[in-house]
C-alpha positions in Angstrom: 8.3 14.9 -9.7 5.0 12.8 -10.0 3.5 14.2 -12.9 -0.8 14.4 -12.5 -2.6 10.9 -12.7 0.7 9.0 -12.3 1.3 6.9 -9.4 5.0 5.7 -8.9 4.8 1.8 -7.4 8.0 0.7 -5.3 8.2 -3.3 -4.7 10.9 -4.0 -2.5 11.9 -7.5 -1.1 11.9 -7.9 2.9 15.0 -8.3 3.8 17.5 -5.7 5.9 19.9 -4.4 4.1 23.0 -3.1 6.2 22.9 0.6 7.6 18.8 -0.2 7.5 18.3 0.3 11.2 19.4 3.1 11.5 17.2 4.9 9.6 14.7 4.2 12.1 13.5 6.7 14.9 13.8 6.0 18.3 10.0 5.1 18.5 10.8 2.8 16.0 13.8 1.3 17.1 12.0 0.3 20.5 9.1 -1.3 18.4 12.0 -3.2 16.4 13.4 -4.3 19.4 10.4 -6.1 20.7 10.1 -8.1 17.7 13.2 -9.3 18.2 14.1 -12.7 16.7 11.0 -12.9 14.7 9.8 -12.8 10.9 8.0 -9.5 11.9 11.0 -8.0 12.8 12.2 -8.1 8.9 8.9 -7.2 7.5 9.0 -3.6 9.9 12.4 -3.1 9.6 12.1 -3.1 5.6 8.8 -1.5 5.9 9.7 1.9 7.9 13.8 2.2 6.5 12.3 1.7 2.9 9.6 5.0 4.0 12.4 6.9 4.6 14.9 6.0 1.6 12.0 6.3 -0.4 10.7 9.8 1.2 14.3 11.0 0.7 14.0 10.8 -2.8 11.1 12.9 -3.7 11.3 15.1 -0.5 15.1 16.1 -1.0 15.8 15.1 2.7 18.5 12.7 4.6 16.0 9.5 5.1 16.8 9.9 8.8 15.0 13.6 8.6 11.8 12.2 7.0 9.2 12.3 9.6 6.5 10.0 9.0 3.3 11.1 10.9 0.8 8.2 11.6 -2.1 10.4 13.6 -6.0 9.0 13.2 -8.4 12.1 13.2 -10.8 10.2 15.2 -8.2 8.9 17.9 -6.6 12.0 19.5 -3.0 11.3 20.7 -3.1 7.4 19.0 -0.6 6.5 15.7 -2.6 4.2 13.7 -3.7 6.4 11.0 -3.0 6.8 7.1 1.1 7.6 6.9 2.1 10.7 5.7 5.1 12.5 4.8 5.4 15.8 7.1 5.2 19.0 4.9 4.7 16.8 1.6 2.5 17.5 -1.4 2.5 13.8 -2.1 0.0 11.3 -1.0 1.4 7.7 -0.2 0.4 3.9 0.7 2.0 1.4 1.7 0.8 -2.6 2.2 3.1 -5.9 2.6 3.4 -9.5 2.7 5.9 -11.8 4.2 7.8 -11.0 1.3 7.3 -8.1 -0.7 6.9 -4.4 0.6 4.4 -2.5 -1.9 4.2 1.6 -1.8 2.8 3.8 -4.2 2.6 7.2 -4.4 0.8 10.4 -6.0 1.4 13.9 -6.6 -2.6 14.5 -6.9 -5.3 12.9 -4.6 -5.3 10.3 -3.1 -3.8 7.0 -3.4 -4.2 3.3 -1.2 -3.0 0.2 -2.0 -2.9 -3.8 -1.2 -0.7 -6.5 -1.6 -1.6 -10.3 -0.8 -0.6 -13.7 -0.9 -2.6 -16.1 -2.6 -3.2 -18.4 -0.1 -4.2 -15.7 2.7 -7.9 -17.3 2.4 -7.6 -20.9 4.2 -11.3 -20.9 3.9 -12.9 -18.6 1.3 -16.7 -19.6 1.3 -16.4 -18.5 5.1 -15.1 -15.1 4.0 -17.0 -14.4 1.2 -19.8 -14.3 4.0 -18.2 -11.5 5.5 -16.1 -9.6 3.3 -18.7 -9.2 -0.2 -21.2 -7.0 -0.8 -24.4 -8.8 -1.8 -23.9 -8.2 -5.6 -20.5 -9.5 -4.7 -22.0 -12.3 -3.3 -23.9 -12.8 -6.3 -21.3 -12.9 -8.8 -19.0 -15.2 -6.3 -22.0 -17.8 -6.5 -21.7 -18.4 -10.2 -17.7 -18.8 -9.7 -16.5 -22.5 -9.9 -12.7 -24.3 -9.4 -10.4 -22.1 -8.4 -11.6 -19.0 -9.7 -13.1 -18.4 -6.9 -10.7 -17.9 -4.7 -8.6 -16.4 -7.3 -11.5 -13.3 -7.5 -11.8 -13.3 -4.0 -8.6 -12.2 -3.3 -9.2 -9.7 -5.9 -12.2 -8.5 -4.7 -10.2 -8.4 -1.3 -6.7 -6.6 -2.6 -9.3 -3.8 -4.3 -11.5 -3.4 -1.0 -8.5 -3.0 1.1 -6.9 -0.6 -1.1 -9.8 1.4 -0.9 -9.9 1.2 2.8 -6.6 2.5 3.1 -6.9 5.3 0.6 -10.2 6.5 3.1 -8.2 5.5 6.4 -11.0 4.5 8.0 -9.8 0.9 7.5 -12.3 -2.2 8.9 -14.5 0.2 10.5 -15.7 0.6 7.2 -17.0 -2.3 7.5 -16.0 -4.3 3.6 -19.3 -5.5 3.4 -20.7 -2.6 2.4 -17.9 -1.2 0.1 -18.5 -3.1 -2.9 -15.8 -3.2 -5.7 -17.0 -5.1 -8.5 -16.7 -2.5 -10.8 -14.2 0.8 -12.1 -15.4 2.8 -9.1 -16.0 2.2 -5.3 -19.3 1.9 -4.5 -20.3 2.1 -0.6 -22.6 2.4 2.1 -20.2 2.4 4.8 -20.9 4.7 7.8 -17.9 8.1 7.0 -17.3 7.0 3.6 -16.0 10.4 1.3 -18.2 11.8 -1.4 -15.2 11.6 -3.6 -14.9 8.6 -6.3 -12.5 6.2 -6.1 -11.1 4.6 -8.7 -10.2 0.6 -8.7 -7.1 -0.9 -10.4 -5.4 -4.2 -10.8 -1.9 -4.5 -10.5 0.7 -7.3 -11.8 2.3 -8.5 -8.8 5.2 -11.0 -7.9 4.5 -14.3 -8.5 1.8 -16.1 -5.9 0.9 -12.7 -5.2 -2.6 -10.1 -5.9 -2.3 -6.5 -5.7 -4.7 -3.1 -6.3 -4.5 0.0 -6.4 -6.8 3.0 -5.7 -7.3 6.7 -6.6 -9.1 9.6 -6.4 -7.8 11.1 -9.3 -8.5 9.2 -12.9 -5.2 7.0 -13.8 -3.3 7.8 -16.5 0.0 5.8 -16.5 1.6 3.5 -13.6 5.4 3.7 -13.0 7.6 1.0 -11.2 10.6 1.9 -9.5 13.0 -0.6 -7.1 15.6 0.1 -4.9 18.6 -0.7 -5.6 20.5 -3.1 -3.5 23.5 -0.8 -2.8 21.3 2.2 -1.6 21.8 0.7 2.0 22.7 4.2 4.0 21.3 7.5 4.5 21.1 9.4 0.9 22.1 13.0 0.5 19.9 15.3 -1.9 22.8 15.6 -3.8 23.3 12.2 -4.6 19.2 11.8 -5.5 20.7 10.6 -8.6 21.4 6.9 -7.4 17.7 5.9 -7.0 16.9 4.6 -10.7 14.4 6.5 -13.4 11.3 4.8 -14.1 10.9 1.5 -15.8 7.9 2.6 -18.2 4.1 2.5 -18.2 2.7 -0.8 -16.5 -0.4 -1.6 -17.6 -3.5 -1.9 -15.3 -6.7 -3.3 -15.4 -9.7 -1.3 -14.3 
């Protein structure tokens, strides 16, 4: 279904749709619950129920049979690692804001990606300091105005991208993962021999987004869910979640 070097990119708003919650496993429900009366609440909600609806449609599954494993090889028995699609040959990301849910997905490789808002750096010079290589660094120097925090956050949106495509997430330590260029390069402790490739994304507006591979990218399609798809989804009725919108172009 995701032909090789294609990702398919969902964006889907945060809000819960009816019929949402109950998508979610009991696990889930419980962490729902705490978050009770709180902006989080909509964010995870949207997050886990979109997983599912979205799992359903390459997997063939009911959305409430998708089992979403979240295990970190280097924390025996804990559920903070990369999330993955029991028994699937598809790789998958997933990154959010307070408004927009972001997953991609790829039938070869791997695949991370990172959504932001624009104004996530209140103080930028005091990030750069932590967050840039020191070619980064460099470069962010001769930056003036507002580009700088505008390349910031897209320095950031490609660093965390790559992160999550690794899983090894800040332990990598961003600072030595430096993405100025097409391909990742690092000196983190763990980081894979394979290459990573780095890609821009157009995102909503007052947004950044990036996307990472391990396989060379050769087109980019969007897909959304549509507002009625609000209840578990049959196989049979796969049908209802829209064909692609085209090729989106992306910047290396």
């Amino acid at each position: 279904m995701i032909a090789p070097g294609e990702v398919h990119l969902w964006l889907v708003p945060v809000h819960v749709r009816p019929g949402w919650p109950g998508l979610l496993d009991a696990e889930e429900q419980r962490r729902a619950a705490k978050l009770e009366g709180t902006p989080a609440r909509d964010v995870f909600l949207t997050s886990r129920a979109a997983q599912r609806l979205i799992g359903s449609h390459y997997l063939g599954a009911r959305p409430s049979d998708i089992v979403i494993e979240r295990g970190c090889p280097r924390c025996p028995g804990a559920r903070h690692g990369r999330p993955v699609f029991q028994g699937a040959a598809i790789d998958y990301s997933v990154s959010h804001t307070r408004s927009w849910l972001l997953l991609a997905l790829t039938g070869t490789g791997l695949v991370g990606v990172d959504i932001e808002e624009m104004d996530s750096f209140q103080n930028p010079e005091a990030m750069s300091r932590t967050i840039l290589s020191e070619a980064e660094r460099a470069h962010f120097a001769q930056l003036t105005g507002p580009e700088r925090a505008r390349w910031l956050l897209a320095a950031w949106t490609r660093k965390e991208a790559a992160l999550k495509l690794t899983g090894l997430g800040l332990r990598a330590w961003p600072h030595r993962v430096d993405v100025s260029g097409a391909t990742v390069r690092a000196t983190a402790p763990e980081w894979p021999s394979c290459t990573v490739h780095l890609y821009g994304l157009a995102a909503p507006d007052g947004h950044a987004s990036a996307l990472a591979t391990t396989e060379p990218l050769v087109a980019v399609h969007r897909f959304e869910l549509p507002e009625s798809m609000h209840r578990p989804v049959p196989p049979a009725v796969r049908a209802a979640v829209p064909a692609a919108s085209g090729r989106l172009l992306v910047a290396g």
